[in-house]
N, C-alpha and C positions, 0 to 999 in steps of 0.2 A: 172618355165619358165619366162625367161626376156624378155622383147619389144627388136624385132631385129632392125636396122638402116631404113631397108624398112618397118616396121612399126612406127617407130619415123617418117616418112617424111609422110605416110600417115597421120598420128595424126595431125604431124602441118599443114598441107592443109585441111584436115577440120575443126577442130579448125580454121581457119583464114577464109574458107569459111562461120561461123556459127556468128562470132562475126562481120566479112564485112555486113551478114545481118542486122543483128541487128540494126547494127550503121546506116540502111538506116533512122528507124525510130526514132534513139536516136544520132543525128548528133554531130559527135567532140566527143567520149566520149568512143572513144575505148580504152584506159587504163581501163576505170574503166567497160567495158563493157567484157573484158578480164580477170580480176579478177573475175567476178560474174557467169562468165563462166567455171571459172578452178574450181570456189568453188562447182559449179554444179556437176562439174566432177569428185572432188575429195568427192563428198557425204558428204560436208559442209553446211553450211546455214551464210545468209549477213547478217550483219547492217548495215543500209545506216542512218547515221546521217547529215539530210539537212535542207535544207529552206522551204519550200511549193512550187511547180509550179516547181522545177528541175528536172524532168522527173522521178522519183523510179516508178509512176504507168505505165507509156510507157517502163521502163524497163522491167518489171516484164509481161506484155502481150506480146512484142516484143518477147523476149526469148522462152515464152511458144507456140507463133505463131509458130517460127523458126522450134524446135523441136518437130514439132506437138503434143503437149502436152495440158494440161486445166489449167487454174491460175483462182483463185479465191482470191477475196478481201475482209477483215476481217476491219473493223472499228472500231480500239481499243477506247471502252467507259468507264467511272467510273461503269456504270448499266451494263456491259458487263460478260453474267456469263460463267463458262467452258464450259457449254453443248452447249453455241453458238459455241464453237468454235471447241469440237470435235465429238460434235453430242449426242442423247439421245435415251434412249430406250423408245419405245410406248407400250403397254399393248393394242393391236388389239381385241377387242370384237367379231369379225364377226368370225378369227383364231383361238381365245382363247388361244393365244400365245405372248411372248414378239418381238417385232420387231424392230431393231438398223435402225436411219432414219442418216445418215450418214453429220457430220458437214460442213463447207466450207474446213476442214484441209486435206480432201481426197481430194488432187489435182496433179498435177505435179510441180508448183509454185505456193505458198501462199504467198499473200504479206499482210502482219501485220500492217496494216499502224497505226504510232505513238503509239505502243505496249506501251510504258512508261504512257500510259493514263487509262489504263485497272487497274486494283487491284493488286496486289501482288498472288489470289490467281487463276484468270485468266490468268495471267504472266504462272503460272507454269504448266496450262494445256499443254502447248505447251514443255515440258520439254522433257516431254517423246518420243514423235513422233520426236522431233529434234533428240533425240541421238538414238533412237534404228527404227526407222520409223513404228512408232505402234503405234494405242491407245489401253486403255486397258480403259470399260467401264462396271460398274458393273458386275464386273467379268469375262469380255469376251476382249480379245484381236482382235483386227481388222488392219493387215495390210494397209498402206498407198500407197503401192506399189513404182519404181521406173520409172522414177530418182522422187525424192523429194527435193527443195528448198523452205525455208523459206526467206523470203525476207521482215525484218522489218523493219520500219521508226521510229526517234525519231527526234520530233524540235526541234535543241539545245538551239530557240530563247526563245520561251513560255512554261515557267518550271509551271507554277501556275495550282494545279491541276493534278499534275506528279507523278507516283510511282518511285522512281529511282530503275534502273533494278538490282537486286543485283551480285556480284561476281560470281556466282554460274552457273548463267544464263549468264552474259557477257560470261563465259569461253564456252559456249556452241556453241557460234559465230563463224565459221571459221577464216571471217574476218569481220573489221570494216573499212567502207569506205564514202565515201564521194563524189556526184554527180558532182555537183555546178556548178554555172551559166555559159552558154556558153561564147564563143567572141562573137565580134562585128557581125563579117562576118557570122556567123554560126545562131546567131539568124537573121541576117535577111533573111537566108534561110529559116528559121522556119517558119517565120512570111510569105513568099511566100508562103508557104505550109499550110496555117493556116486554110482555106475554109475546111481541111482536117481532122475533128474532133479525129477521132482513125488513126493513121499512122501506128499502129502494124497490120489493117486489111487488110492492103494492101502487107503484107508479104506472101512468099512462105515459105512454109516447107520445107525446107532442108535435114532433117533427123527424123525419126519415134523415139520414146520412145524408144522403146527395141532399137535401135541401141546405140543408148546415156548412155543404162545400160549398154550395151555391150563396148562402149568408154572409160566409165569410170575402167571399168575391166581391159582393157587395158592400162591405163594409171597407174592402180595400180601394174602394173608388170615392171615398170620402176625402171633401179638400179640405188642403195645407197651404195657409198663405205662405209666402216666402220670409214675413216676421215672423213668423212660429217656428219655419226649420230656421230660423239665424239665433232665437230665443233658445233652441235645442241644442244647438253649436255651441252656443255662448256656455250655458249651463255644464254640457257636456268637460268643457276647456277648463272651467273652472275647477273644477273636482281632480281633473287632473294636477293644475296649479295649485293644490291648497295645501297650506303647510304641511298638513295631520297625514298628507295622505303616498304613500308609494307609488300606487299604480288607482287610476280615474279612470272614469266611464270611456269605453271603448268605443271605435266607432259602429260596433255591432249595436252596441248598448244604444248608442241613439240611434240607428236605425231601427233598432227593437223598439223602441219606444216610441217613434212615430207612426210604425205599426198598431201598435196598442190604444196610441189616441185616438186614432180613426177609428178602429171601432167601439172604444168610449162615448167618443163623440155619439154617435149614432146609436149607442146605447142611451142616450140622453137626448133625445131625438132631434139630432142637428145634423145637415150634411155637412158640415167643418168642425176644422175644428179650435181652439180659442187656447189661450196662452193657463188658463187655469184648468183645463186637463190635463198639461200637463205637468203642473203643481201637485196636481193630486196625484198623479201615479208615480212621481218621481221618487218616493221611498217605499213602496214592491216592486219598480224594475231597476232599480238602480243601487240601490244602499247595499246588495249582495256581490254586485260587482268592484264595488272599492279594497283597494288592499291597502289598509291602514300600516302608517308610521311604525316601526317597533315604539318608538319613545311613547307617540302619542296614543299607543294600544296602554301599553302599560300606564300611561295616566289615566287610563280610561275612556277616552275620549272614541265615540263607536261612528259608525259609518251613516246613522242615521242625524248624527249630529254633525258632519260635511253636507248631508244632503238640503238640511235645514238653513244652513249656513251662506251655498252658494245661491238658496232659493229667495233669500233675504237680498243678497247681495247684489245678485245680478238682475237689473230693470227687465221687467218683462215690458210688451209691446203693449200701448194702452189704448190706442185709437182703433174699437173693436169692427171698424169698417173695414180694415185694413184685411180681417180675416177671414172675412165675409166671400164668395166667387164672386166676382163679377158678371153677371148675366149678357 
């Protein structure tokens, strides 16, 4: 079953009624508040690489307010071990029985803030519940239930004391994004509203969890001509072939991304989806997954300039019939 046209128009009316809330509390920042909502959708997980004070914590509650959901916050430390993060089992005396006391990572939104601070071997607790939405704790697997967003922070300013996230784990990322400081005008609305300590409490729920499971199911039934996945192939191939680059987009990375167009698509209210959605998403889910040349790092040369490069390069598909379902 594919999304019919009268479902494509419902999609993007909600979708634009969920991320209008949103931005009540996270003002000026519906681009990036639209990306973290499709990644929702498409049962992704963010990086938000920023400065301190640019809202990822009012994002991360705003959201969970929206979709009457729970968020919980994770303070990545050096002393930070796995069991804080996915919970531990108790040996209850009274029961005489083992008992799972459940981590902050049971939530609806988890936000990681500054993950690159944590250990390499706390990094990878989080590994499993991102790609399969599970934990699995001395032998015993504990679903995390749906929707699930991880939502981590890294400050690109204060590296001292940093684990860098490895390859393995970036590629686990849906996307990588980026807040940053408002305008003029927009912060001084802020600054109006400042008396106003949590601005996500004062949000309506819009729509319950199972709907949003239910949303996202929907949006996964959105078509893909077969020039769109050989245009995603193509692109994918190339980034791996480019001079600049070590290690190119995975084949997760383009599955991850044809995940993400479908519900773009339908966030823009089409049941398909067309060769320029995926133009546009290709530098938040992709430019974080390249692993740049030594040489060509050191000339400078960054990941969002391969992305640019293979998107010039390689023909997209132009006959937009071609993308269109067939009836």
């Amino acid at each position: 079953m594919t999304m019919t046209p009268q479902q494509a128009g419902w999609f993007q009316g909600t979708f634009n009624r969920l991320v209008d809330n949103v931005d009540r509390a996270l003002m000026g920042k519906r681009d990036v508040v639209s990306l973290v909502l499709a990644s929702m959708l498409a049962e992704g997980h963010v990086l938000l690489e920023d400065a301190p004070g640019t809202g990822k914590t009012s994002l991360a509650k705003s959201l969970a307010a929206t979709v009457q959901g729970t968020s919980s916050r994770i303070q990545f430390t050096p002393d930070l071990l796995p069991s804080d993060v996915t919970g531990v089992t108790i040996y209850d005396q009274k029961t005489q029985s083992f008992e799972f006391h459940k981590g902050p990572v049971f939530t609806s939104i988890l936000l990681a803030d500054e993950i690159n601070r944590a250990s390499p071997k706390t990094q990878s607790a989080l590994l499993e519940v991102m790609e399969e939405g599970r934990v699995t704790v001395d032998g015993v697997t504990h679903d995390v239930g749906r929707p699930f967003l991880v939502v981590a922070t890294q400050n690109p300013i204060e590296t001292a004391g940093t684990y860098k996230l490895p390859e393995a784990q970036l590629d686990r990322f849906l996307i990588k994004a980026s807040i940053g400081y408002p305008t003029v005008d927009v912060t001084e609305r802020i600054l109006l509203g400042s008396a106003e300590r949590n601005p996500s409490s004062k949000l309506t729920p819009l729509i319950t969890t199972e709907a949003i499971a239910d949303m996202a199911d929907l949006g996964a039934t959105v078509h893909v001509d077969g020039a769109v996945l050989r245009y995603t192939a193509e692109l994918a191939e190339a980034t791996r072939a480019d001079q600049d680059t070590r290690l190119g987009v995975s084949v997760r990375g383009a599955i991850s991304m044809i995940r993400l167009a479908k519900v773009w698509a339908g966030a823009q209210g089409r049941h398909y989806v067309i060769p320029d959605d995926i133009k546009v998403l290709a530098q938040p889910a992709w430019a974080h997954r390249l692993v740049m040349d030594p040489e060509a790092e050191f000339s400078g040369v960054q990941q969002s300039t391969v992305i640019q490069r293979v998107l010039s390069e390689v023909p997209a598909p132009q006959n937009r019939a071609q993308q269109e379902p067939v009836d």
